[in-house]
MDAnalysis code that builds the backbone (N, CA, C; Angstrom):
import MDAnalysis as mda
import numpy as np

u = mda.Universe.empty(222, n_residues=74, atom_resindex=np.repeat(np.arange(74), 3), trajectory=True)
u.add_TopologyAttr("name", ["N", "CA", "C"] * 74)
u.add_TopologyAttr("resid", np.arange(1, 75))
u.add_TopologyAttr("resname", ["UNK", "UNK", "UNK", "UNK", "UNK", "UNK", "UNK", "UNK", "UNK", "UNK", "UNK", "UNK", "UNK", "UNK", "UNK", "UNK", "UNK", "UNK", "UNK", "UNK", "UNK", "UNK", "UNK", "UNK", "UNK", "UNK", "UNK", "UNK", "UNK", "UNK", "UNK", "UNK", "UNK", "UNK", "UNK", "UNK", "UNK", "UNK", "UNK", "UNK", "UNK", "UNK", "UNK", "UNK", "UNK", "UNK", "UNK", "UNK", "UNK", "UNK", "UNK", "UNK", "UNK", "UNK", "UNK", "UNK", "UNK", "UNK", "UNK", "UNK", "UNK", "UNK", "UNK", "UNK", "UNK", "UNK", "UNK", "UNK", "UNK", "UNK", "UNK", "UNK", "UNK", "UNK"])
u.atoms.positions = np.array([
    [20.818, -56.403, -30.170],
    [20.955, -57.416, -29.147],
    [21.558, -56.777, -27.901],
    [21.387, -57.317, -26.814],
    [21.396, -56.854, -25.564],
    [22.304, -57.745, -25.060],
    [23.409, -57.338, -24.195],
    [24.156, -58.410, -23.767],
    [24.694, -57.681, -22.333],
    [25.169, -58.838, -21.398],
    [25.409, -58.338, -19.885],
    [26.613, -59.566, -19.694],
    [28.206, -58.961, -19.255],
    [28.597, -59.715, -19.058],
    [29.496, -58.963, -17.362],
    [29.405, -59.897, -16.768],
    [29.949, -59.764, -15.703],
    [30.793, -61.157, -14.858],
    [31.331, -60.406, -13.878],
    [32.369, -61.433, -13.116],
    [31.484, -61.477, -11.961],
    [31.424, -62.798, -11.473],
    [30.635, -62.997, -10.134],
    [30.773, -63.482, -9.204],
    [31.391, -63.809, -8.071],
    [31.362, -64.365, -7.086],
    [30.648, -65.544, -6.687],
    [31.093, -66.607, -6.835],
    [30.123, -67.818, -6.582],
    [29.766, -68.554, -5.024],
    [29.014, -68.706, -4.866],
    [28.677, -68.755, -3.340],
    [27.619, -70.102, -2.949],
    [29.084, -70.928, -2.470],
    [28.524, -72.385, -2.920],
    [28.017, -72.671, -4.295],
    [26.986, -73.219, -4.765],
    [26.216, -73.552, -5.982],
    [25.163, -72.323, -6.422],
    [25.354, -71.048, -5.949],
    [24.443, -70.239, -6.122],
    [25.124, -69.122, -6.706],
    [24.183, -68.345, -7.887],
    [25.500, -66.855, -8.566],
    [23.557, -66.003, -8.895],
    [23.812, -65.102, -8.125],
    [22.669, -63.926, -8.222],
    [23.313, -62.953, -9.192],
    [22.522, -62.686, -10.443],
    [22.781, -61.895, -11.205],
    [21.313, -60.637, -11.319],
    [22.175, -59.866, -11.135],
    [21.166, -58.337, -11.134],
    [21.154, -57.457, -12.582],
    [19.871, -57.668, -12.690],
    [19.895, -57.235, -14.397],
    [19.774, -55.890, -14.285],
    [20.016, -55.132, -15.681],
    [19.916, -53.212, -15.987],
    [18.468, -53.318, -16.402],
    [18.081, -51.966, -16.228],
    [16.791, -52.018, -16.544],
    [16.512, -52.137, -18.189],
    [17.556, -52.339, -19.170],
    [17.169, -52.581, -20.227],
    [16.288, -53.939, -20.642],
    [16.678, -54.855, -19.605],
    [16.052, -56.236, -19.986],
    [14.317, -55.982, -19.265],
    [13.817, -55.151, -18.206],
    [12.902, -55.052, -17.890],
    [12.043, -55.759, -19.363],
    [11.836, -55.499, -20.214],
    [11.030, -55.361, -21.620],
    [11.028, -57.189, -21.887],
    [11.867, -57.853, -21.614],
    [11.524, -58.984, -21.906],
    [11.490, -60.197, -20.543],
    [11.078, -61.376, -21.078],
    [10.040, -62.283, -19.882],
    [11.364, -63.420, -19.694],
    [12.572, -63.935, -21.183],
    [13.141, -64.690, -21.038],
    [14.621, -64.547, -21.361],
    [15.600, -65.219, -20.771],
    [17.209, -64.538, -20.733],
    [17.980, -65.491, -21.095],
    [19.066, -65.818, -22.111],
    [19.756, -66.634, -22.023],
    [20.634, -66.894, -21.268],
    [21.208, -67.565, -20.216],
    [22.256, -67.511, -19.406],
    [23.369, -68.395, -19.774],
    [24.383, -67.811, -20.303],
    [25.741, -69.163, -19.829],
    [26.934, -68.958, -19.046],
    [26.934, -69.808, -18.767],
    [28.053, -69.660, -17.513],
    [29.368, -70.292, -17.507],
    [30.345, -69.433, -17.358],
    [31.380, -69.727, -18.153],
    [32.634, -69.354, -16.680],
    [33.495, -70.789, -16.123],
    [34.281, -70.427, -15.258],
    [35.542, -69.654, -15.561],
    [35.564, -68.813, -14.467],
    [36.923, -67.254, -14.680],
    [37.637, -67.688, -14.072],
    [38.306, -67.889, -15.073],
    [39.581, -68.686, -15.141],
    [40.988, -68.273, -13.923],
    [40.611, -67.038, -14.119],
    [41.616, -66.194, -13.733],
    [41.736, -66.096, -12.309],
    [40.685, -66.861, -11.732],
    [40.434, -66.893, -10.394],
    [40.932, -68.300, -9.626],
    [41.519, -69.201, -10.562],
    [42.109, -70.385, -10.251],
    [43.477, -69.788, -9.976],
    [44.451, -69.735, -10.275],
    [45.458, -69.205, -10.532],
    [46.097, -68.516, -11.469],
    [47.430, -68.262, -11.702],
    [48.006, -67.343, -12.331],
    [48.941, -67.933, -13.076],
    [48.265, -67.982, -14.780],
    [49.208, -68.720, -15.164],
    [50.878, -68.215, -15.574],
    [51.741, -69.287, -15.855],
    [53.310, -68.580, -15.800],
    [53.673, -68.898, -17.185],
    [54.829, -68.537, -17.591],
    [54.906, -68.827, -18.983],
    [54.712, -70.270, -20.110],
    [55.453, -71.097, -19.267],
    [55.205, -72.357, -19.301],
    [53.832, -72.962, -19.687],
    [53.233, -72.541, -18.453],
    [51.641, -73.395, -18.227],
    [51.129, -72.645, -19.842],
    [50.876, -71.320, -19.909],
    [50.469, -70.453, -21.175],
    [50.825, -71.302, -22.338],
    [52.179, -71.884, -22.812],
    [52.763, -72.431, -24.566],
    [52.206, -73.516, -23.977],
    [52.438, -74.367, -22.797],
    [51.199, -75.842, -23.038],
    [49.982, -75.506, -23.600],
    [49.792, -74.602, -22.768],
    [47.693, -74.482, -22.973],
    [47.771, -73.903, -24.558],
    [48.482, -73.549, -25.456],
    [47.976, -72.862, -26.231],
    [49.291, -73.025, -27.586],
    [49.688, -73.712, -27.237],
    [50.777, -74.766, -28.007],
    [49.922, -75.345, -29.287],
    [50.420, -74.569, -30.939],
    [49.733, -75.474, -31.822],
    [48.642, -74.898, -31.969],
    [48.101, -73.759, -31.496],
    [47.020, -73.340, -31.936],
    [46.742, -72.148, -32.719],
    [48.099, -71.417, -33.068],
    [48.776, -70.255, -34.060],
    [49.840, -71.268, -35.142],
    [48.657, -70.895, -35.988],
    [49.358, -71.665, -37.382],
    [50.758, -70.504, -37.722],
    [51.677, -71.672, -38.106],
    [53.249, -71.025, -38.231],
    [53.135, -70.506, -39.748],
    [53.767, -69.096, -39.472],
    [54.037, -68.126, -40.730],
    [55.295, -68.326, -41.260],
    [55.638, -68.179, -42.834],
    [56.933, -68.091, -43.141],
    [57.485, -66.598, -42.647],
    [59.093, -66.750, -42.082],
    [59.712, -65.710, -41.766],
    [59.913, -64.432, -42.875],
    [59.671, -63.008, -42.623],
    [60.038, -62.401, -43.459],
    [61.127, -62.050, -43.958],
    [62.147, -62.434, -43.409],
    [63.544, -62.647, -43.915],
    [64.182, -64.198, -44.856],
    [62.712, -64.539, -44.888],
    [62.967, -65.461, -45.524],
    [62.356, -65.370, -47.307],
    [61.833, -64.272, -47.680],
    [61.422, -63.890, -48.556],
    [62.024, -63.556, -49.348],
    [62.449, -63.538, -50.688],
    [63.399, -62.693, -51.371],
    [63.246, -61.187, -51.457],
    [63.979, -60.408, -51.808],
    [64.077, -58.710, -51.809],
    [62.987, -57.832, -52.557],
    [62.986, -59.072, -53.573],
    [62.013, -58.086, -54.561],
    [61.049, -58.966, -53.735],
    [60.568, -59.522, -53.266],
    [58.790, -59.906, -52.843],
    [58.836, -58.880, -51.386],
    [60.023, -58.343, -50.843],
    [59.328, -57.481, -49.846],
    [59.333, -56.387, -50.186],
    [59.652, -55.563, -51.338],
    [59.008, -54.660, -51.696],
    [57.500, -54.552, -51.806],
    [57.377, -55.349, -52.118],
    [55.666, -55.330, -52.868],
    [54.813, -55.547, -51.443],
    [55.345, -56.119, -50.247],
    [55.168, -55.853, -49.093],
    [54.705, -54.295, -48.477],
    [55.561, -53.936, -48.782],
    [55.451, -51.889, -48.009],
    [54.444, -51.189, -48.915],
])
């Protein structure tokens, strides 16, 4: 599989993408278009644990293990 990912400059409602000559060989392309994010702003620590708050399932602590189960650990 052939894949092309790039960052693009959007210009008004219009995004020109310039293909490698590997795709020459075929007639049809999937396109999705996906907004970069990173170009809105900059997120700070805060904004980051909202956005992503709850979505890392919580581990038991390893100090919470008894001695002999962290051996068998190493």
């Amino acid at each position: 599989m052939i894949a092309l990912r790039q960052i693009q400059t959007i210009e008004g409602d219009f995004v020109t993408i310039k293909l490698p000559p590997e795709f020459q060989n075929y007639q049809q392309a999937e396109i999705i278009v996906l907004p970069f994010e990173d170009s809105i702003k900059k997120n700070n620590t805060e904004t980051f644990i909202q956005r992503f708050a709850g979505s890392i399932v919580d581990f038991p602590e390893i100090e919470s293990l008894l001695p002999e189960d962290r051996d068998s650990l190493e």
